[in-house]
VEXLOGU-87513 format. One record per residue: residue number from 0; residue in three letters; x, y, z of N, C-alpha, C, O in turn. Coordinates in Angstrom, 2 decimals. Example, Ala and Ser with C-alpha at 12.3 -4.5 7.8 and 13.67 -1.06 7.14 Angstrom:
2
+-----+------+---------+---------+---------+---------+---------+---------+---------+---------+---------+---------+---------+---------+
! seq ! type !     n_u !     n_v !     n_w !    ca_u !    ca_v !    ca_w !     c_u !     c_v !     c_w !     o_u !     o_v !     o_w !
+-----+------+---------+---------+---------+---------+---------+---------+---------+---------+---------+---------+---------+---------+
!   0 !  ALA !   13.19 !   -5.69 !    7.80 !   12.30 !   -4.50 !    7.80 !   13.20 !   -3.30 !    7.80 !   14.24 !   -3.32 !    8.46 !
!   1 !  SER !   12.85 !   -2.25 !    7.08 !   13.67 !   -1.06 !    7.14 !   12.90 !    0.03 !    7.87 !   13.41 !    1.14 !    8.04 !
+-----+------+---------+---------+---------+---------+---------+---------+---------+---------+---------+---------+---------+---------+
***
This chain:
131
+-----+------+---------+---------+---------+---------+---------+---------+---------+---------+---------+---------+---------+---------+
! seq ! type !     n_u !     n_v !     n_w !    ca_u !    ca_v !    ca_w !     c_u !     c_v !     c_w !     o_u !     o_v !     o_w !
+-----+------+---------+---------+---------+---------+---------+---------+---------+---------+---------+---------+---------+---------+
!   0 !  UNK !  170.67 !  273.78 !   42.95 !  170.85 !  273.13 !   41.67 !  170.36 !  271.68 !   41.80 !  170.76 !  270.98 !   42.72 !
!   1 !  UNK !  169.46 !  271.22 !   40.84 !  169.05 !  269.95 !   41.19 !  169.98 !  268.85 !   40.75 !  170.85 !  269.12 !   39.92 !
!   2 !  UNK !  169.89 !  267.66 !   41.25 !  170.86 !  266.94 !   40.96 !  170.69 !  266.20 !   40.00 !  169.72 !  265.45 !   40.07 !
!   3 !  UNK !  171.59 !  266.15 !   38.68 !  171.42 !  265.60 !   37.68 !  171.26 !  263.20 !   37.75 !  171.99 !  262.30 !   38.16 !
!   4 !  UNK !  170.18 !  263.27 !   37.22 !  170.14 !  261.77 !   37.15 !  170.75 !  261.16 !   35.92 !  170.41 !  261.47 !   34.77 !
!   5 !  UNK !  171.56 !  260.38 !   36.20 !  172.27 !  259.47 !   34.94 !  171.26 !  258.53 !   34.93 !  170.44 !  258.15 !   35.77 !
!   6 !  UNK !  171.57 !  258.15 !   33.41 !  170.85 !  256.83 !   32.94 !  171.70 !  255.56 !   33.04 !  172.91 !  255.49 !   32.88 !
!   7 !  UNK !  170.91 !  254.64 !   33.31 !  171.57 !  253.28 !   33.53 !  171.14 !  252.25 !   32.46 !  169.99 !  252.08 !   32.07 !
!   8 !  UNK !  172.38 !  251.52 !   32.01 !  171.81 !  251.28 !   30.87 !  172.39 !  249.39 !   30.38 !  173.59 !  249.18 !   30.57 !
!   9 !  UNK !  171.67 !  248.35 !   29.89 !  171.84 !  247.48 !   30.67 !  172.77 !  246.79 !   29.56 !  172.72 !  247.27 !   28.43 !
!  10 !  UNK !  173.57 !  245.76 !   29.81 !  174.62 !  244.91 !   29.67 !  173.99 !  244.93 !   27.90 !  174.54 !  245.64 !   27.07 !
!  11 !  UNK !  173.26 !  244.40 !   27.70 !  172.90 !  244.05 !   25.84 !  172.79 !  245.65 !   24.75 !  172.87 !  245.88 !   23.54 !
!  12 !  UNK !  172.59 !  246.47 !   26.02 !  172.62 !  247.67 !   25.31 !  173.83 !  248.53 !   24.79 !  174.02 !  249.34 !   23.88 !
!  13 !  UNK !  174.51 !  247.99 !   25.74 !  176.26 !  248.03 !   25.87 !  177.16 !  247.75 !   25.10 !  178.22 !  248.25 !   24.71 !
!  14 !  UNK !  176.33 !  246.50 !   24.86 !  177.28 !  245.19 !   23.96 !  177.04 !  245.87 !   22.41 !  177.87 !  246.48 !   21.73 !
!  15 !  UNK !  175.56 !  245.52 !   22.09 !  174.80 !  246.09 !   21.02 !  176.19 !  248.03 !   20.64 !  176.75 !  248.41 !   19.61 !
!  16 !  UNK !  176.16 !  248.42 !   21.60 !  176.97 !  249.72 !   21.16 !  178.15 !  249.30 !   20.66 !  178.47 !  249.74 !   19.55 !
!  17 !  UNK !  179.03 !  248.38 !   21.34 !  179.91 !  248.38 !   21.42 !  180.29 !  247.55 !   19.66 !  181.15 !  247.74 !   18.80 !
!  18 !  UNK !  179.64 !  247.03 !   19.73 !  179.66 !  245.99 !   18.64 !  179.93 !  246.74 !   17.18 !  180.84 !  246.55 !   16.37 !
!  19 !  UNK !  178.68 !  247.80 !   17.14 !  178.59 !  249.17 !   16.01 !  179.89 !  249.82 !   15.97 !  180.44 !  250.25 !   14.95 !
!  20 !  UNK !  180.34 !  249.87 !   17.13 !  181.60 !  251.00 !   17.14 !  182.79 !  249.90 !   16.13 !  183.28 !  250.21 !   15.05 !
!  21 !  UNK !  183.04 !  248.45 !   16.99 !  184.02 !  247.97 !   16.56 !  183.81 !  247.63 !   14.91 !  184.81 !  247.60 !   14.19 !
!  22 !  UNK !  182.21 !  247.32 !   14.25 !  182.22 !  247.38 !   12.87 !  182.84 !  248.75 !   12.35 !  183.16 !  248.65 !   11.17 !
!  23 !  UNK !  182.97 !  249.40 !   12.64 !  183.40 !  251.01 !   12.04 !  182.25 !  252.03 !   12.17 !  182.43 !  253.08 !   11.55 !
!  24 !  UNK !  181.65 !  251.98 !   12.53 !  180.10 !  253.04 !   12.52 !  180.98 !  254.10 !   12.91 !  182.12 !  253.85 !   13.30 !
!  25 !  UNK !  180.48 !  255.37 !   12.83 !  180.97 !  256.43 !   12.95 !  180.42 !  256.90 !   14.62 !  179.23 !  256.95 !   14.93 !
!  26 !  UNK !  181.46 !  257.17 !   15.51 !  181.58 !  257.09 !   16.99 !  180.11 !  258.85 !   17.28 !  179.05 !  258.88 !   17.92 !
!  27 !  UNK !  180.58 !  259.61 !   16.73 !  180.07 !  260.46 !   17.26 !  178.29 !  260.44 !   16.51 !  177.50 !  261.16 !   17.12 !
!  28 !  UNK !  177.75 !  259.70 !   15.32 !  176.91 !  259.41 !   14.96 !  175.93 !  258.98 !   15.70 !  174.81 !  259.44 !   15.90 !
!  29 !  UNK !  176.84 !  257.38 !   16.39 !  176.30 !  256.40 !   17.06 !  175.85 !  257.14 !   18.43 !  174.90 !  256.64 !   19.03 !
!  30 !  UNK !  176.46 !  258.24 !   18.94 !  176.52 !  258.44 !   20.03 !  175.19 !  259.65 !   20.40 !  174.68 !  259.75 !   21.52 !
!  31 !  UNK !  174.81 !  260.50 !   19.18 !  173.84 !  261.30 !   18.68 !  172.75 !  260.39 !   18.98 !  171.88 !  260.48 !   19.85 !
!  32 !  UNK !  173.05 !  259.15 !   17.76 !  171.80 !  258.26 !   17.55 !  171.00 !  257.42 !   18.79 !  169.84 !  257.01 !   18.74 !
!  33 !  UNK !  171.99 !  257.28 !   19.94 !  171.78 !  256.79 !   21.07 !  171.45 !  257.34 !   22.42 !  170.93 !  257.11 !   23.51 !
!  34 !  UNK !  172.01 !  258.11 !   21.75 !  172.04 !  259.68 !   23.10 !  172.68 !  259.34 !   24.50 !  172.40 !  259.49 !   25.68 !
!  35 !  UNK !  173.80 !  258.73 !   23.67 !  174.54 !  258.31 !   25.30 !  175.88 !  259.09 !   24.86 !  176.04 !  258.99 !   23.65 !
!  36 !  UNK !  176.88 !  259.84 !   25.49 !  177.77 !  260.30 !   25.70 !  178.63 !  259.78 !   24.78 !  178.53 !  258.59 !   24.49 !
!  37 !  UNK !  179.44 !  260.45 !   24.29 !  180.61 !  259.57 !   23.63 !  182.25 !  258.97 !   24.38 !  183.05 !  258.15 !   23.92 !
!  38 !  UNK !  182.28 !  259.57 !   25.34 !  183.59 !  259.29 !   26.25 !  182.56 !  257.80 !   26.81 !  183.14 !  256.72 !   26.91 !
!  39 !  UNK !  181.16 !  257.90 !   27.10 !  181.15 !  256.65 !   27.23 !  181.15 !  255.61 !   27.05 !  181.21 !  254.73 !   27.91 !
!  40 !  UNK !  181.05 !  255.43 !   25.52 !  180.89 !  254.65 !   24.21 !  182.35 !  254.35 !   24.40 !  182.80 !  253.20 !   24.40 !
!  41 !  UNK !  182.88 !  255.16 !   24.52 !  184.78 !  254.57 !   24.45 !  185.39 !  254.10 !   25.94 !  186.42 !  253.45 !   26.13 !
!  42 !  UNK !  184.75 !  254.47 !   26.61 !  184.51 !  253.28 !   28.18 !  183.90 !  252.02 !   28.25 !  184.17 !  251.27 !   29.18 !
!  43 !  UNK !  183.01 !  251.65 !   27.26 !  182.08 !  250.16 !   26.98 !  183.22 !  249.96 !   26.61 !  183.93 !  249.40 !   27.44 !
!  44 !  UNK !  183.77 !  250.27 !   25.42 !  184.56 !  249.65 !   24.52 !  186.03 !  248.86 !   25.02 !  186.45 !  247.70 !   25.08 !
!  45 !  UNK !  186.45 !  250.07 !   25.29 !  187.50 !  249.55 !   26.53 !  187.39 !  248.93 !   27.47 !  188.44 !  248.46 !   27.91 !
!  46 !  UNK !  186.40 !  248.70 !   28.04 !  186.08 !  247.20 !   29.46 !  185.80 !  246.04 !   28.38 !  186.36 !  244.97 !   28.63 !
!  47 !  UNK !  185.02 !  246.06 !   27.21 !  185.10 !  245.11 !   26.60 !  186.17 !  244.77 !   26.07 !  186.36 !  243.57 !   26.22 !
!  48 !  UNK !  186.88 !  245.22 !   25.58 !  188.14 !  244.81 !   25.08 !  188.78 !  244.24 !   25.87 !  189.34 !  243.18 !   25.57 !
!  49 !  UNK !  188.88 !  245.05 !   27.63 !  190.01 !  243.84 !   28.99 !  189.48 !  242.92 !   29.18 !  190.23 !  241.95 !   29.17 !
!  50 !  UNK !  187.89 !  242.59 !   29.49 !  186.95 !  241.41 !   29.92 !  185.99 !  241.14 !   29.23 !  185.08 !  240.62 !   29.88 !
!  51 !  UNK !  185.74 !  241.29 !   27.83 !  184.32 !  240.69 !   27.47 !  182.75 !  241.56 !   27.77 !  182.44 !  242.66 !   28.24 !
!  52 !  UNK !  182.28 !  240.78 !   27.41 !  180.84 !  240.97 !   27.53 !  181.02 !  241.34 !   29.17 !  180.78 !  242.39 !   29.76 !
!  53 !  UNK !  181.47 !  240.18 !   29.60 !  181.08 !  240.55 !   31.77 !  181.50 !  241.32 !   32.05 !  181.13 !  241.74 !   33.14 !
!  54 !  UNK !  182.60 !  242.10 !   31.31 !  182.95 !  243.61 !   31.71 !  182.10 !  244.54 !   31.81 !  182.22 !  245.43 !   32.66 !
!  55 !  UNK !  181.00 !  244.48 !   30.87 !  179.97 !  245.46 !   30.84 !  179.38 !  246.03 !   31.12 !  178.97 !  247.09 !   30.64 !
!  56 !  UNK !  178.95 !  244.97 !   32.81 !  178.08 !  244.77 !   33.39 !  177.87 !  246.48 !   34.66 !  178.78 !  247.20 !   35.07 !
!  57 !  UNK !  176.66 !  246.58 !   34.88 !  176.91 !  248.60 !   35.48 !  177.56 !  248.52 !   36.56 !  178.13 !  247.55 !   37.05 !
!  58 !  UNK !  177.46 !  249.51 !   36.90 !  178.54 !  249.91 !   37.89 !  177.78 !  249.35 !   39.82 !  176.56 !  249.42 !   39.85 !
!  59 !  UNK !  178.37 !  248.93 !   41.02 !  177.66 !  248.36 !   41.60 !  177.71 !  247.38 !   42.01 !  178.47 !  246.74 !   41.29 !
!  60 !  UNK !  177.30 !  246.66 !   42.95 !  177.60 !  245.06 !   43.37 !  176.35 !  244.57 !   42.37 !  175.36 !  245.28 !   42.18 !
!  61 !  UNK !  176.55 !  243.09 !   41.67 !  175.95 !  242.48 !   41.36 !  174.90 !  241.79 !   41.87 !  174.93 !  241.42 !   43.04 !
!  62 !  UNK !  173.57 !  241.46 !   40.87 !  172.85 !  240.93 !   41.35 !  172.79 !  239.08 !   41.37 !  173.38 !  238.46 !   40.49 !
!  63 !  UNK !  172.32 !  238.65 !   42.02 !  172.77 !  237.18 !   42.72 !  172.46 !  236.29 !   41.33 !  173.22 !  235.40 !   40.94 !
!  64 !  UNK !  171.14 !  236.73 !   40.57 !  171.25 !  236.04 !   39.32 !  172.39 !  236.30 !   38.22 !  172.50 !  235.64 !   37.19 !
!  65 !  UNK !  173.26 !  237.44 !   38.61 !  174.60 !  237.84 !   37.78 !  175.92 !  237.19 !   38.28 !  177.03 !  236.96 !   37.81 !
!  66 !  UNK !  175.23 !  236.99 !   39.55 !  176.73 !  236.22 !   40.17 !  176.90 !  234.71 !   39.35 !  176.09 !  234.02 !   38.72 !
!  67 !  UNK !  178.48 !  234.52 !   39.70 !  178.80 !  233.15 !   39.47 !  180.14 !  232.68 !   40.52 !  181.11 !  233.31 !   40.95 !
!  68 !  UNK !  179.80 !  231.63 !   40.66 !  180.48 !  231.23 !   41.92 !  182.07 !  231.20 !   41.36 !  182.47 !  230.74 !   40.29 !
!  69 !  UNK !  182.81 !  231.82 !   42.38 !  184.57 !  231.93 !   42.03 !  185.15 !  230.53 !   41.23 !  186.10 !  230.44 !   40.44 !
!  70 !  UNK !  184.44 !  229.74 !   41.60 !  185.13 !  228.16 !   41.27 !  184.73 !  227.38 !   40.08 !  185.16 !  226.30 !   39.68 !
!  71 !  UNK !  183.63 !  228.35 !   39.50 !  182.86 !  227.70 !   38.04 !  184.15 !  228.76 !   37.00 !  184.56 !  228.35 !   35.91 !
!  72 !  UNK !  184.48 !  229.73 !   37.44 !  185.28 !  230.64 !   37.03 !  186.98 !  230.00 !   36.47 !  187.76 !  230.38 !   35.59 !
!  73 !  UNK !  187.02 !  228.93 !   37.45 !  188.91 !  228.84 !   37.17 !  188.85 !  227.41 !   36.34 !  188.31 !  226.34 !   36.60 !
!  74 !  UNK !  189.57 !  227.84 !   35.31 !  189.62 !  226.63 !   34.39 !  190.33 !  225.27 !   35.02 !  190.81 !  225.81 !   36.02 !
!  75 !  UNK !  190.56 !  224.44 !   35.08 !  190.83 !  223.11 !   35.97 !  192.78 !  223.50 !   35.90 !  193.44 !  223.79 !   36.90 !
!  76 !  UNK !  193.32 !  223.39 !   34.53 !  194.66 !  223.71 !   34.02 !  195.54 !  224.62 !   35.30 !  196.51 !  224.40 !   36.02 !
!  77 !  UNK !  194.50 !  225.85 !   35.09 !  194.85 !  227.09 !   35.95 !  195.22 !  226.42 !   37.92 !  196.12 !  226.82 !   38.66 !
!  78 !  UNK !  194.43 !  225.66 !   38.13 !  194.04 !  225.13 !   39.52 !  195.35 !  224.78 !   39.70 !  196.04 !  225.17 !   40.64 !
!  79 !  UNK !  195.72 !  224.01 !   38.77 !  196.78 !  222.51 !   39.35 !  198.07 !  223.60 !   39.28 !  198.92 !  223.73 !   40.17 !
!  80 !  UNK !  198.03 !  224.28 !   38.13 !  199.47 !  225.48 !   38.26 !  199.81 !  226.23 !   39.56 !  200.92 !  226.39 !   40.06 !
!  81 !  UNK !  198.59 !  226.68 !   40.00 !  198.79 !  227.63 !   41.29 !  199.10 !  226.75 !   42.43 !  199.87 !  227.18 !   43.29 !
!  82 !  UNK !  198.34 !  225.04 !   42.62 !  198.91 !  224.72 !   43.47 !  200.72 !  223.90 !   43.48 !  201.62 !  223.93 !   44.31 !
!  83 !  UNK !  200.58 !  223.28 !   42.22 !  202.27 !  223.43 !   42.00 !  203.12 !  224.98 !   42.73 !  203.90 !  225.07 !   43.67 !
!  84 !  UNK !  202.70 !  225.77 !   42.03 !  203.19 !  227.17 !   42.80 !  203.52 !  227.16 !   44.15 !  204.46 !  227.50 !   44.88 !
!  85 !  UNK !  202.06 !  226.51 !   44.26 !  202.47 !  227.00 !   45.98 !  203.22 !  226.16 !   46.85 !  203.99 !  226.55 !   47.73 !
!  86 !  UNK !  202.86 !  224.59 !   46.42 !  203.96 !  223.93 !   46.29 !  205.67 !  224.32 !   46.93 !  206.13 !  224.29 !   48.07 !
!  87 !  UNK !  206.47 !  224.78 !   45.19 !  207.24 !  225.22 !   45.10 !  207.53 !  226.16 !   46.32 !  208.35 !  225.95 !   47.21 !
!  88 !  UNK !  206.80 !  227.12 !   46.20 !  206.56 !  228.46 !   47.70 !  207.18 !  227.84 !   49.36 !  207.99 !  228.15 !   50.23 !
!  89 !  UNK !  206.29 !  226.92 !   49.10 !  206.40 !  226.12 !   50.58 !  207.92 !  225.35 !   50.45 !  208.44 !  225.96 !   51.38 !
!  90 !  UNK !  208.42 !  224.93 !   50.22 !  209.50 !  224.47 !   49.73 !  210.23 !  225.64 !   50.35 !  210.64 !  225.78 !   51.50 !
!  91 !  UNK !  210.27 !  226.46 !   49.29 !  211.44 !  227.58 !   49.51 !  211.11 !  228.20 !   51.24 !  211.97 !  228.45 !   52.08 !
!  92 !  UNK !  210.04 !  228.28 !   51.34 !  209.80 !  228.54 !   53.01 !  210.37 !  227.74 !   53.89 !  210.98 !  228.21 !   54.85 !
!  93 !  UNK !  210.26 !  226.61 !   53.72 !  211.20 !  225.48 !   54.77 !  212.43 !  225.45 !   54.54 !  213.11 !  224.94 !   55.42 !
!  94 !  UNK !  213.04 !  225.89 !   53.49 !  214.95 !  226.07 !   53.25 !  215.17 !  227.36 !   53.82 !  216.24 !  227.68 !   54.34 !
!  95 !  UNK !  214.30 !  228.00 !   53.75 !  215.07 !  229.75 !   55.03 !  214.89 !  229.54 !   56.12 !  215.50 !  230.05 !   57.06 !
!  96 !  UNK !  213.75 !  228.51 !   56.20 !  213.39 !  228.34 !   58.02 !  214.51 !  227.44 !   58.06 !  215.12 !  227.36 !   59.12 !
!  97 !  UNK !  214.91 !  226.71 !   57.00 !  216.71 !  225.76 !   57.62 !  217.81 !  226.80 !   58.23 !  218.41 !  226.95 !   59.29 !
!  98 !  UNK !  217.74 !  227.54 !   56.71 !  219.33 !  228.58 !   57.02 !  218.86 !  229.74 !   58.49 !  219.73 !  230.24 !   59.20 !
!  99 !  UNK !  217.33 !  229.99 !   58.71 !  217.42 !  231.27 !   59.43 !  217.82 !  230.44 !   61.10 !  218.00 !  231.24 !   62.02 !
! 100 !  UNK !  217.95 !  229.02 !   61.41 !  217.81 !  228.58 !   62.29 !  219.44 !  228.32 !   62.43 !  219.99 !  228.76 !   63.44 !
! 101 !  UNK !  220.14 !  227.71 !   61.56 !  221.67 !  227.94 !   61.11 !  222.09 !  229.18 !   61.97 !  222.76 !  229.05 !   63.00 !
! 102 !  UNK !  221.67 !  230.36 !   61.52 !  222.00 !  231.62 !   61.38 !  221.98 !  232.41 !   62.78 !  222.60 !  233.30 !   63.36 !
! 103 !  UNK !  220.99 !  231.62 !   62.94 !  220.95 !  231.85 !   64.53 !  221.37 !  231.41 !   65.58 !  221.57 !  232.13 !   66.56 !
! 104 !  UNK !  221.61 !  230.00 !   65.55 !  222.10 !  229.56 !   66.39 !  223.90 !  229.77 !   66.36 !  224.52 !  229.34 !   67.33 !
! 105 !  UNK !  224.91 !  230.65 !   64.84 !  225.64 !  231.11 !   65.02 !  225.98 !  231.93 !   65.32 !  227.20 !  232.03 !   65.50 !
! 106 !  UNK !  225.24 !  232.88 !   65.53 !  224.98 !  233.95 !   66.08 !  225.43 !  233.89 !   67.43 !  226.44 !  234.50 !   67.78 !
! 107 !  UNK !  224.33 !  232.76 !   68.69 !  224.18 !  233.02 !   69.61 !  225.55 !  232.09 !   70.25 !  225.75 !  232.21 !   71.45 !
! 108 !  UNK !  226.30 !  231.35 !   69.59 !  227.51 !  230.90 !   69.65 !  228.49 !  232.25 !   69.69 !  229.00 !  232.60 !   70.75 !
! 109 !  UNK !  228.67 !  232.85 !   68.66 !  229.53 !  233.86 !   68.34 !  229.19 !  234.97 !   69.43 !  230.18 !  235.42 !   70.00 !
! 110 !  UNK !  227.72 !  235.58 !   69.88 !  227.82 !  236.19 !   71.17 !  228.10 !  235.86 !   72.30 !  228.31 !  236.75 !   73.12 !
! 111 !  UNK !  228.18 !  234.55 !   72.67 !  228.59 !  233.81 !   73.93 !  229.60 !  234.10 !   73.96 !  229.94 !  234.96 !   74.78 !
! 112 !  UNK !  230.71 !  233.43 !   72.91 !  232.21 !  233.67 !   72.99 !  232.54 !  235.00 !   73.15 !  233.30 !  235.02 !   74.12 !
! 113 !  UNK !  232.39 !  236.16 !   72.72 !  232.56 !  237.16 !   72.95 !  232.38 !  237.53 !   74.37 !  233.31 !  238.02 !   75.02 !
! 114 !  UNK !  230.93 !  237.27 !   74.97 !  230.50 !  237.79 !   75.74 !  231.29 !  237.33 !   77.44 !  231.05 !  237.79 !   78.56 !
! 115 !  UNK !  232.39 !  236.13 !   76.91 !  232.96 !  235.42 !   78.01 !  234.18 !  236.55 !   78.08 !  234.44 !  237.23 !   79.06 !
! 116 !  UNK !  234.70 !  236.57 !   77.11 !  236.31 !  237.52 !   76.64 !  235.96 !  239.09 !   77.43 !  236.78 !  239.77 !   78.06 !
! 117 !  UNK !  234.76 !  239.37 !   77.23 !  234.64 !  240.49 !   77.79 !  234.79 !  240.76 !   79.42 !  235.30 !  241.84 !   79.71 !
! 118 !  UNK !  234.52 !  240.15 !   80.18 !  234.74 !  240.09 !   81.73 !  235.96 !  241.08 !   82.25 !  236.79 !  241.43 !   81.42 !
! 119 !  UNK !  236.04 !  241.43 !   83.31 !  236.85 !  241.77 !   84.00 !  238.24 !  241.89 !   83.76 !  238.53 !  242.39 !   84.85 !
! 120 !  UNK !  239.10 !  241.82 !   83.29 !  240.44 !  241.51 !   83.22 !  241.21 !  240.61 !   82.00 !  242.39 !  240.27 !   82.02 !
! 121 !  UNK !  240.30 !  240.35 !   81.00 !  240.88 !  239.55 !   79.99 !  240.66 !  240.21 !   78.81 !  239.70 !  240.98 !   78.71 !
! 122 !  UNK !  241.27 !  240.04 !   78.06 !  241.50 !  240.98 !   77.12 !  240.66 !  240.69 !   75.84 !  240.51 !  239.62 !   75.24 !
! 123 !  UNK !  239.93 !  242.40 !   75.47 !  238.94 !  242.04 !   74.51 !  239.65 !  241.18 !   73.33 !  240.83 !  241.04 !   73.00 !
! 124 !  UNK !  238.43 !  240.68 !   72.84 !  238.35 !  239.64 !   71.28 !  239.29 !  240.50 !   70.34 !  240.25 !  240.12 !   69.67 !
! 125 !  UNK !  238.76 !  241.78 !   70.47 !  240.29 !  241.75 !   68.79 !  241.34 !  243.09 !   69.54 !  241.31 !  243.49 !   70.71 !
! 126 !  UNK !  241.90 !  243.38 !   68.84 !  242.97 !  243.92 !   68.91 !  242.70 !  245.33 !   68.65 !  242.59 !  245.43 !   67.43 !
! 127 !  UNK !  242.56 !  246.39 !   69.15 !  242.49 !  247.66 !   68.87 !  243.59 !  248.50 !   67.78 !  244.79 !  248.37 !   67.56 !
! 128 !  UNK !  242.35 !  249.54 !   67.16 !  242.48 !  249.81 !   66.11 !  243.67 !  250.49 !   65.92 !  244.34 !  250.52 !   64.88 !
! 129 !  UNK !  243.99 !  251.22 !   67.36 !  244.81 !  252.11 !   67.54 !  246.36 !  251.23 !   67.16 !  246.49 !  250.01 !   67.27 !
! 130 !  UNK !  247.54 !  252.26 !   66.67 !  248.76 !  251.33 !   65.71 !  249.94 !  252.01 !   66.57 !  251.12 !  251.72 !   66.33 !
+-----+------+---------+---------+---------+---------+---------+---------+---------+---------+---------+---------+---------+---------+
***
């Protein structure tokens, strides 16, 4: 069986569909008239609707004139929030590294003492259960 080739079909052609559908054009018309699938017409539609136009873009790693650098991407607003965040983050990281150091070092108090009571001949730390 030979292997069927899909068509690839580019970002304006996409848009251009997508655009018809959201005026009201009639889905299965458009889809005749174009000769592209109709489940796919409602896959443009839906990436456009989560992301825009750059959703559109085919399936694939991008090409370097499609790229855009991560950092032209984050609005300035967005920047200063995440590092407040992290901020905050770090903060809360150095108050458990307080208590987990607390925690431990009562610990190794509370096993010492025990661990003296236990010896030879002196009588364990608590009192048995037995009445």
């Amino acid at each position: 069986m030979p292997k069927r080739r899909s068509r690839v079909f580019s970002r304006g052609f996409k848009l251009a569909a997508v655009r018809r559908m959201m005026a009201g054009e009639n889905v299965s018309a458009l889809s005749r008239e174009l000769q592209v699938l109709r489940k796919d017409l409602y896959y443009w539609r839906s990436r456009f609707r989560a992301g825009g136009p750059e959703a559109l873009r085919g399936k694939g790693r991008p090409r370097k004139a499609d790229a855009i650098p991560m950092k032209a991407k984050e609005p300035p607003g967005d920047v200063e929030a995440a590092r407040e965040h992290i901020a905050e983050l770090e903060r809360k990281i150095g108050q458990q590294q307080v208590e987990l150091d607390f925690f431990r070092q009562a610990l190794r108090r509370f096993e010492g003492a025990r661990q003296r009571k236990a010896e030879p001949g002196v009588p364990p730390s608590t009192r048995s259960s037995k009445r």
